[in-house]
N, C-alpha and C positions, 0 to 999 in steps of 0.2 A: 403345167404340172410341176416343174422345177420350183415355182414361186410357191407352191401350196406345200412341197415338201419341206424348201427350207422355212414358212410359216411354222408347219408345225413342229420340225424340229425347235425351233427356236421358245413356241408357248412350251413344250417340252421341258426344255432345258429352265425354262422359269420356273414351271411346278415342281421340279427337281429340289431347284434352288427355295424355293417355299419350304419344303420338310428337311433340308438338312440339317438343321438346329437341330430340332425332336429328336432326330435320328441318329446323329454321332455325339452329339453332347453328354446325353445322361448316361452313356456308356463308358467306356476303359478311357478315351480319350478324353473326356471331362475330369477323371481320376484321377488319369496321371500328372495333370493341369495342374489340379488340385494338391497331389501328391507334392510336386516341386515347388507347392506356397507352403510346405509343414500343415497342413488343413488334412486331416484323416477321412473327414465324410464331405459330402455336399449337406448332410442337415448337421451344421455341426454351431450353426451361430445362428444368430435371429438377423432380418433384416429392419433399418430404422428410417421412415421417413419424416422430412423435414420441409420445409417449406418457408418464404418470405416474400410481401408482395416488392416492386419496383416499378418505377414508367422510366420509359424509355423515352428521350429527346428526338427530335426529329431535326435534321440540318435545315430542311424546309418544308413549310409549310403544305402538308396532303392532301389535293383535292381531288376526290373521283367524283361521278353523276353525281351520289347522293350523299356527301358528307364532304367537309374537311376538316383537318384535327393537326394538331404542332405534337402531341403525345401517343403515346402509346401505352394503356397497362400493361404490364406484367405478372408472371408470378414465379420464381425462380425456386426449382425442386432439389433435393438431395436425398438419396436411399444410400445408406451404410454399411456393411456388410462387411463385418471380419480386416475390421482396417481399411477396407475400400472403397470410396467415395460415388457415386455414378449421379452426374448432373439431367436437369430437365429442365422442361421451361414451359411456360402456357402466355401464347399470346393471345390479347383481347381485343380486335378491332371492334366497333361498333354491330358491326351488323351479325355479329354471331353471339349476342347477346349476352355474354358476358361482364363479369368484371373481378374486381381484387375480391368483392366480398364473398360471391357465389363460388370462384375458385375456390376461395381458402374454406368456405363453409364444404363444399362437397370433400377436399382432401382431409378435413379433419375427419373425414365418416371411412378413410381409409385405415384399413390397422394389417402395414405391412409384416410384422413380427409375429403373424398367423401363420405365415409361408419360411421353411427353413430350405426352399432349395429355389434361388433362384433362378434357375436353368429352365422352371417351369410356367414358359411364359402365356402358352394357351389358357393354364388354367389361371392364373393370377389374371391374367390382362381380361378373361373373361368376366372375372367375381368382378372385377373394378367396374367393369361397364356394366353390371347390374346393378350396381346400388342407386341408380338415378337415370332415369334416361333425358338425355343431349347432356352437356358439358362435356364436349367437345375435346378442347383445348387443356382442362382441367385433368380430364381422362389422358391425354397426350402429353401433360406432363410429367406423369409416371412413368409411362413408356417407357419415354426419350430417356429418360433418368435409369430405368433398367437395363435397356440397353447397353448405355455408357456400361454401364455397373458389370452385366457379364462379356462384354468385347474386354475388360480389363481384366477379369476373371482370367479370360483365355489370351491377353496379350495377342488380341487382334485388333484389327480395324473388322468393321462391318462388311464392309466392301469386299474384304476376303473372308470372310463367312458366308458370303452370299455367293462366291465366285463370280464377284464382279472384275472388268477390268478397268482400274481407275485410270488409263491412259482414254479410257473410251467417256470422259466426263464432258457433257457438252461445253459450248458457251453458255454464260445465261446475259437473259436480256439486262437492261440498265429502263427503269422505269421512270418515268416522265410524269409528275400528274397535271389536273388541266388550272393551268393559269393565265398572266399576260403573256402577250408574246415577247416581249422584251429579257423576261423571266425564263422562257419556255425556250430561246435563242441559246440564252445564258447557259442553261440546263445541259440542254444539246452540244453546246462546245466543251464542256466541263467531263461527260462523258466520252470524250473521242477514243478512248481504248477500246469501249464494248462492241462487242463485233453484231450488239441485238438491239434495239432501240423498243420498251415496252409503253407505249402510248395510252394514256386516259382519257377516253371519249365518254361520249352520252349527255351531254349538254348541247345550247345552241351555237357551238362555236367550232363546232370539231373537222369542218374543212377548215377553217383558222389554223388549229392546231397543227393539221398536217402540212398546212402550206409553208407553217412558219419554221417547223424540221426541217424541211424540205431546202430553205433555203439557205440551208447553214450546213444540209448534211446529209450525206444519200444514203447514210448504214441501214440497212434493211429494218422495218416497222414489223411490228405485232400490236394489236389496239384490244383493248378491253375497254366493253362500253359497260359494264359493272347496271346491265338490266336496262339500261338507258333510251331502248328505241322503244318503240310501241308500235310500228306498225310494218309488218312486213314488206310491205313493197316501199316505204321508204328503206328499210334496212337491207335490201336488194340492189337498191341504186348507189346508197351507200358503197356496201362493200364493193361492185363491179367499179366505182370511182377509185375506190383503197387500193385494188390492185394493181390498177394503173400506175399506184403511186411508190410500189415496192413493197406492199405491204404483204407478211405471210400469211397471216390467219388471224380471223376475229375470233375474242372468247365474250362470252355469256353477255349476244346482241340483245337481244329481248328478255323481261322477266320470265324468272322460270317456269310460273304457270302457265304460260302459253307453250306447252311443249306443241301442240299442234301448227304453230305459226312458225316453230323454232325449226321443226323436221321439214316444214315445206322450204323454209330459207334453206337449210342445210342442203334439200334435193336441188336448190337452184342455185346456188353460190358458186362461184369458181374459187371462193378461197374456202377452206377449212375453220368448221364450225366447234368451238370448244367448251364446253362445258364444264362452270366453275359452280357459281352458288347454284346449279342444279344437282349437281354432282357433289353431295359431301360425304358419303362412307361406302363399302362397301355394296349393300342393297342397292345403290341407286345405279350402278355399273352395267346391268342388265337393261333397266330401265330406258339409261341413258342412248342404247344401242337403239338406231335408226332414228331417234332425236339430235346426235350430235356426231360430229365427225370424232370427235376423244374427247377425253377428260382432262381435267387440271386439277392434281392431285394436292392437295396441303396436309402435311400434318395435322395442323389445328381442327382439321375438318375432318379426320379420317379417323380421331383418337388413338395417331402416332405412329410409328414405324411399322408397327408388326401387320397392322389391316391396311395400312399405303403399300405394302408391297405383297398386298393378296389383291390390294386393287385393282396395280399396275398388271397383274401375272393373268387376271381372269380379264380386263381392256386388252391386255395382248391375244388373249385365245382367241374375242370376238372381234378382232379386227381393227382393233379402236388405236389413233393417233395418243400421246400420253404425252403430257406435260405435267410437271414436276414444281411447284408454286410454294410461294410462302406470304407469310403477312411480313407487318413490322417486326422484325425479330434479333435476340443476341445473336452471337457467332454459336452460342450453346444447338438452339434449332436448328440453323444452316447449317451448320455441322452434322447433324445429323440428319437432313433433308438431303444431302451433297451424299451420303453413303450407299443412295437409290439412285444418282444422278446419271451412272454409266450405263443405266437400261432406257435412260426415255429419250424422245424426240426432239424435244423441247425442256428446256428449264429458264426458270426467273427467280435464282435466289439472290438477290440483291438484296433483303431487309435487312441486313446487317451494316450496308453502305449507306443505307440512307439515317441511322444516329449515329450522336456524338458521343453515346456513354455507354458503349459495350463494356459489358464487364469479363467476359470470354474470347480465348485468343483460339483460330481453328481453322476450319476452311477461309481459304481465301481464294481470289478472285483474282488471276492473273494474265495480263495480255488478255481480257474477259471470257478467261475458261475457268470452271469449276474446279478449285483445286485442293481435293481435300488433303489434312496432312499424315505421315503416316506413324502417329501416335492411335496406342490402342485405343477402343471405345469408341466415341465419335469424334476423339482425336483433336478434344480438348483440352485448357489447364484455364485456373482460374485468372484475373491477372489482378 
């Protein structure tokens, strides 16, 4: 009875934290914000978006199940607003079907200088996701950019609009993808700070993999097989080997269309089953319940802060494990991915450690804990 009350205090205190925006922003305390930048109204200026693509370098070479890549596109956002700048970013890995052209073709269909109050983010961030449905990441570049834009408004961090406690920011893992083992040796001594080891399986090699961690380094495993198994009772025998091996949890064993083979693993696993590319926005959160043990929430997947933290608040009510994900990404995204980081279970923002050409300085990554900085917005600057 004790664990169901503080359960639900605690989905509680999420939904709480869900409306507080709405709720004291548009009011006296928005104004008086306002009032101490000389700005008379909240509609007193147009807001201006901007946009340019980029790729991003990789230090090495990315292989999961079904792809490997040296790059990453980009698309790096800006919304303006009465002298103040609020950054964003859209990352494109392969499998979420983007690119430079379909981002910039979708944000050019955006015409932010329709809205003169930024504070109004349900209905702005709604109109955006109606102009096109999926674009994802394209959608989540606006966001991430509005956000920034009203945490500077109000001379916050996120983290404290949200009453979060940023002392509560997990570890995140340090990800591994699948290569030689001479390589994968290499890897694993290179990251000896991270307190999480995030492994990439789903090829024919992946007791290889584990063995070859294994022999260079006991830091606790997390393994994403990115769809890679096909057949339940091998992906059974698998994980009961994984656990042996120190491993926490597998995410997204099986493709997602076999949710019926994925809930029977899940009923029969001893590790925790998590759900990535079945799980990309809000709808699917219900769905996912009695398919997976939790979700692994990305921005890029979710179209950005505002619906990754109705995600997180409604996987909390139904009992769901939450993990906090990213792709390739600047410090601009993990920065803003790290401002939800003191509510979840698990996190893996490392995209920003694995290139050479960040062009945003922000959260960082220290003694391998999540550590966001306490600059307002998402607590970035350019560099």
């Amino acid at each position: 009875m004790k664990q169901n009350r503080r359960n639900f205090l605690k989905t509680s205190g999420l939904i709480a934290g869900s409306a507080l925006l709405s709720g004291f922003v548009k009011k006296s305390f928005a104004k008086n914000i306002f009032a101490n930048k000389n700005i008379n109204t909240m509609n007193s200026g147009k807001m201006k978006l901007s946009f340019k693509p980029y790729t991003l370098e990789l230090r090495h070479v990315f292989t999961v199940a079904t792809n490997s890549r040296s790059t990453t596109p980009v698309v790096l956002t800006q919304i303006e607003y009465e002298g103040i700048t609020g950054y964003g970013e859209a990352s494109m890995p392969p499998y979420l079907g983007e690119s430079h052209e379909t981002v910039q073709a979708f944000l050019s269909k955006v015409d932010m200088s329709r809205y003169r109050n930024p504070f109004e983010l349900e209905d702005i961030l709604s109109d955006i996701d109606s102009i096109a449905p999926g674009n994802p990441a394209a959608k989540a570049s606006v966001d991430i950019a509005l956000h920034d834009l009203i945490g500077k408004l109000l001379n916050q961090t996120w983290y404290n609009i949200w009453g979060f406690n940023k002392d509560k920011t997990p570890n995140t893992s340090f990800t591994i993808g699948i290569d030689k083992a001479d390589v994968v040796r290499q890897k694993t001594k290179e990251a000896a700070e991270y307190k999480v080891l995030k492994v990439k399986l789903g090829r024919d090699n992946d007791k290889e993999m584990i063995e070859t961690i294994r022999s260079v380094s006991n830091t606790p495993i997390t393994v994403d097989v990115n769809q890679g198994w096909k057949d339940k009772k091998y992906a059974l025998d698998m994980i009961n080997w994984l656990k042996e091996k120190n491993v926490l949890f597998v995410e997204q064993p099986m493709p997602k269309e076999m949710a019926d083979d994925i809930a029977w693993l899940t009923e029969h696993s001893p590790l925790p089953i998590i759900g990535d590319e079945g799980v990309q926005r809000l709808k699917d959160v219900y769905k996912a319940k009695g398919i997976y043990s939790g979700i692994n929430i990305k921005l890029m997947k979710s179209t950005g802060m505002r619906e990754a933290h109705k995600m997180m608040t409604l996987a909390r009510a139904l009992g769901m494990k939450v993990m906090l994900g990213c792709m390739t990404e600047t410090s601009c995204a993990i920065s803003a991915a790290s401002q939800l980081s003191p509510m979840v279970d698990w996190a893996d923002l490392d995209g920003a450690l694995l290139i050479s050409n960040d062009v945003y300085d922000g959260t960082k990554i220290i003694n391998g804990k999540v550590t966001p900085t306490d600059r307002p917005g998402l607590g970035i600057v350019k560099l």
